[in-house]
N, C-alpha and C positions, 0 to 999 in steps of 0.2 A: 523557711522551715528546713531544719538538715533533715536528711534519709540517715537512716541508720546504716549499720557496716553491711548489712545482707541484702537489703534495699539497692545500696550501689553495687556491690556485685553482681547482683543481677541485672538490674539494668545496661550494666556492660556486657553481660554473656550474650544478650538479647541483641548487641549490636551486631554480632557474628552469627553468618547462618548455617546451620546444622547439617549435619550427611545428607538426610534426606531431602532439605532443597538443594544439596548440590547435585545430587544425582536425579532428583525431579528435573531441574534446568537442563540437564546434561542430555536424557534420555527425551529434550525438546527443541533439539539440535539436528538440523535434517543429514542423514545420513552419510552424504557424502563428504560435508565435515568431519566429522567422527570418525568416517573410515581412513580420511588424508591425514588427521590427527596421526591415529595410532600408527601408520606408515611412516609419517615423521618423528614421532617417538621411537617407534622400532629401530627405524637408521641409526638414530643418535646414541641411542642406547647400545646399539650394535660399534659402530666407529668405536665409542668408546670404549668398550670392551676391548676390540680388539688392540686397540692402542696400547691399555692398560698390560693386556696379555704381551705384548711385542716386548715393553719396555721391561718389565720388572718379572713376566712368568715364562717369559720362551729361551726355550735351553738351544744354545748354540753345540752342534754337534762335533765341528773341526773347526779348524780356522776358515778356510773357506765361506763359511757362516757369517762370518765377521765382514760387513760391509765398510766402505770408505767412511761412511756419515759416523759409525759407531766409532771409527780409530777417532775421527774430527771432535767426538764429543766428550772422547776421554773416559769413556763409561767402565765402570766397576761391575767387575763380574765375580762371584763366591763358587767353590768347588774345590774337591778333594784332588791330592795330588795322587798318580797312580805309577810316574814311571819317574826315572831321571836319565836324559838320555846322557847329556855330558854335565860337566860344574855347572853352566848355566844355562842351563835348559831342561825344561820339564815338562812331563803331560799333564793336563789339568781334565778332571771330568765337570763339566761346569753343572751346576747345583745353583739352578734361580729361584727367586721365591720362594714362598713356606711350604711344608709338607716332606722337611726329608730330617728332621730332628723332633722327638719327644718334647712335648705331650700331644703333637697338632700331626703326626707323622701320617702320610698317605703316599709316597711317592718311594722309590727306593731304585736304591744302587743297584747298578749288574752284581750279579751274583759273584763275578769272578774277582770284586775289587771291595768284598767283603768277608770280615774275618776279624781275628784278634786283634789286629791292628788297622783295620778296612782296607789294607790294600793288602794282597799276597805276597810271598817275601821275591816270585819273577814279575809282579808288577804288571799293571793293565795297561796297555801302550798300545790300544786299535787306533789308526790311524785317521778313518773314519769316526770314531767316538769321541774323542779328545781333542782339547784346543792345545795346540805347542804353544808352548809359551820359551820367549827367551830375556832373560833377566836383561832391565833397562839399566844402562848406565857403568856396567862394570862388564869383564873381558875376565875369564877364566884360564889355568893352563889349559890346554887343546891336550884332545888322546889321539889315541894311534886312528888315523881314518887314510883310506883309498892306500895303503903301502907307507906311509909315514908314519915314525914313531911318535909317539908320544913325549911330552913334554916334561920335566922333572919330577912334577908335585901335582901333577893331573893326578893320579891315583889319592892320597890325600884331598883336593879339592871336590873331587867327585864324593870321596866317601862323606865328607861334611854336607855336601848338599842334600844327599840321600839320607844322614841324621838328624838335619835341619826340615826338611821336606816333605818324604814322603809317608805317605797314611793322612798328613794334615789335612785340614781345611785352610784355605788360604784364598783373600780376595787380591783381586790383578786388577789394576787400571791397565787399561788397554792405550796404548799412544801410536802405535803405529807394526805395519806390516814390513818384512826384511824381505831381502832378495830371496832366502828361501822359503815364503811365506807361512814363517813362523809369527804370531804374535807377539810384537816385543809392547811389554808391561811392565809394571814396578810390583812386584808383589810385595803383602802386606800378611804376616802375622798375626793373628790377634793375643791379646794378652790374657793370660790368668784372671784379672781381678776386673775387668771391663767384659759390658755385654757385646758379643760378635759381633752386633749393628755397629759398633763405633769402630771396629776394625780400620777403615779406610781413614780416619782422621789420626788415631792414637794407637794403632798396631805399630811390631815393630818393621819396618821397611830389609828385607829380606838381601837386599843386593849389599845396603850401606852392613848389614851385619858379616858378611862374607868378608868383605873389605874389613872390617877391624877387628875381624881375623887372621886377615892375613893371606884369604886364598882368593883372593883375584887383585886386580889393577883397574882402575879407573876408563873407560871406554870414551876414547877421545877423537875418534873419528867421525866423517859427517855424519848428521844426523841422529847422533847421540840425543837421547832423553833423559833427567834427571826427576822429572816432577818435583815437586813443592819444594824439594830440597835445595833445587839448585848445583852447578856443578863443581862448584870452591867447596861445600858440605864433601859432596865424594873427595876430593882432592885431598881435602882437609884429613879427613879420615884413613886413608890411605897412609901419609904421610906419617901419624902415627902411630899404624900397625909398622910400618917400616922402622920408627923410631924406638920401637917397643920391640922389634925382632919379634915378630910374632908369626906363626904358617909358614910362607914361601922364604921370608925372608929372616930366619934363622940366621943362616949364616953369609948375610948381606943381602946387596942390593944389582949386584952387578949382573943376572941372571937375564936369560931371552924373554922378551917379555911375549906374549901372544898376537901382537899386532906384529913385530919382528920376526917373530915365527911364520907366519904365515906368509909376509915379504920374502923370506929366504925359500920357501918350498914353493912362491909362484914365479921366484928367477929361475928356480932347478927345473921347473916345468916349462918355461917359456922356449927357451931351445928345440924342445921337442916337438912343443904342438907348433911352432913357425914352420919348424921340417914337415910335421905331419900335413900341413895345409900347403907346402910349396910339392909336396908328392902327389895330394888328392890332384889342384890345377895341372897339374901335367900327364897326368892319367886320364882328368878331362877333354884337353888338348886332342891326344891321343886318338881319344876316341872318338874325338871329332873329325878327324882329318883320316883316320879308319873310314867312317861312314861314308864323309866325302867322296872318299875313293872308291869303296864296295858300290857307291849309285853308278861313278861315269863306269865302274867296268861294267856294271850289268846292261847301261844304256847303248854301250859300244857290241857287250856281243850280241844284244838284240840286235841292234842296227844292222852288222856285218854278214848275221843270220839270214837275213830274208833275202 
């Protein structure tokens, strides 16, 4: 004999049992279960929150912030740019997770790097607030720092990064820490016609655009990063902003480059600080064999005293 179609469905519902015996069975649980339960639940639920929160909602304040495991992992981070200090380098105010764009907004910017354009036209650059970032893979002109001028096409270079740069949002894969524990990153654009989530695969790559511009040079020294690109892409790119005379190299190619720069201003300095340290040791000297001497005379006219 078949069951009709309302027959079998019930029959099946009747296989699975209802709120009220799971909470009859539940509330038949001696207490001390129940209480270790929810302790277990609570932890787990807790861990994971907190995980969730580390990974995708906690704003790193400076670099500082930035742990080894995060350079190790290569992690993307989203944020507005607020300063530019040289061609390649910038402060980022890092912006994780939802709540800082319409229609879902709850979170917000300092007041001082909000405006017509979200940054002020002097730039928000707390040292504490911001992650330094310095562009992966390419070498900018250098400006005037510590008594040395500045390099030809630094003023042009700089001015492009701060029209390229600042006020945006821009995501940074993070690769690694520098001597001056700056965050070096590959920053990423994102485009007009794609939503910001896909920034990180199809933005446009911020360093390789500077390059086929024409205002920087390929960074070839240890420890260079290039991410996905690879380092023949910069090379490559380079090559044609040089071929196309475009930025620096208008009128050629024969110019200092910035790694050459910097070799000629640490032989002009080496001189001095070898002197400055063969002065300190012998001031040390000095005043060792001062002391020396001030103990035996005091020892002798105690002695000859009594």
């Amino acid at each position: 004999m078949k069951l009709s179609l309302w027959q079998t469905s019930s029959s099946k519902s009747d296989q699975y049992p209802d709120l009220s015996y799971i909470l009859t069975r539940i509330s038949e649980q001696p207490p001390e279960i129940l209480l270790a339960s929810g302790f277990a639940f609570g932890s787990l639920s807790t861990l994971v929150g907190l995980k969730v929160h580390a990974r995708y909602f906690r704003r790193f304040r400076n670099s500082n912030f930035v742990t080894p495991d995060i350079y190790a992992d290569q992690r993307w981070v989203k944020g507005v740019v607020t300063s530019v200090g040289d061609a390649d380098n910038f402060r980022l105010y890092h912006t994780p997770g939802l709540g800082w764009r319409w229609p879902l907004k709850f979170r917000w910017l300092p007041r001082q790097i909000k405006g017509s354009c979200s940054v002020p036209r002097e730039g928000y650059d707390k040292a504490d607030q911001t992650l330094h970032i310095r562009m992966a893979g390419i070498d900018a002109p250098e400006g005037a720092h510590f008594g040395k001028e500045s390099q030809e096409y630094y003023g042009p270079a700089l001015a492009w990064t701060k029209e390229t740069l600042l006020g945006k949002t821009v995501y940074c894969k993070l690769v690694a820490s520098d001597r001056y524990s700056r965050s070096v990153a590959i920053p990423m654009l994102p485009r007009r016609w794609l939503p910001m989530i896909l920034t990180p695969k199809y933005g446009k790559c911020v360093s390789l655009e500077m390059l086929r511009d024409g205002w920087a040079v390929t960074y070839e020294q240890t420890g260079a990063e290039y991410g996905k690109f690879g380092k023949q892409v910069f090379l490559d790119t380079e090559a044609k902003a040089k071929k196309a005379k475009k930025g620096q190299w208008i009128h050629g190619t024969d110019g200092e480059s910035p790694a050459e720069y910097k070799r000629r201003y640490a032989q002009m300095r080496l001189p001095k600080e070898s002197l400055s340290i063969e002065s300190v040791a012998e001031t040390t000297q000095s005043a060792k064999k001062a002391r020396k001497t001030g103990v035996w005379k005091g020892f002798f006219r105690k002695f000859f005293s009594k």
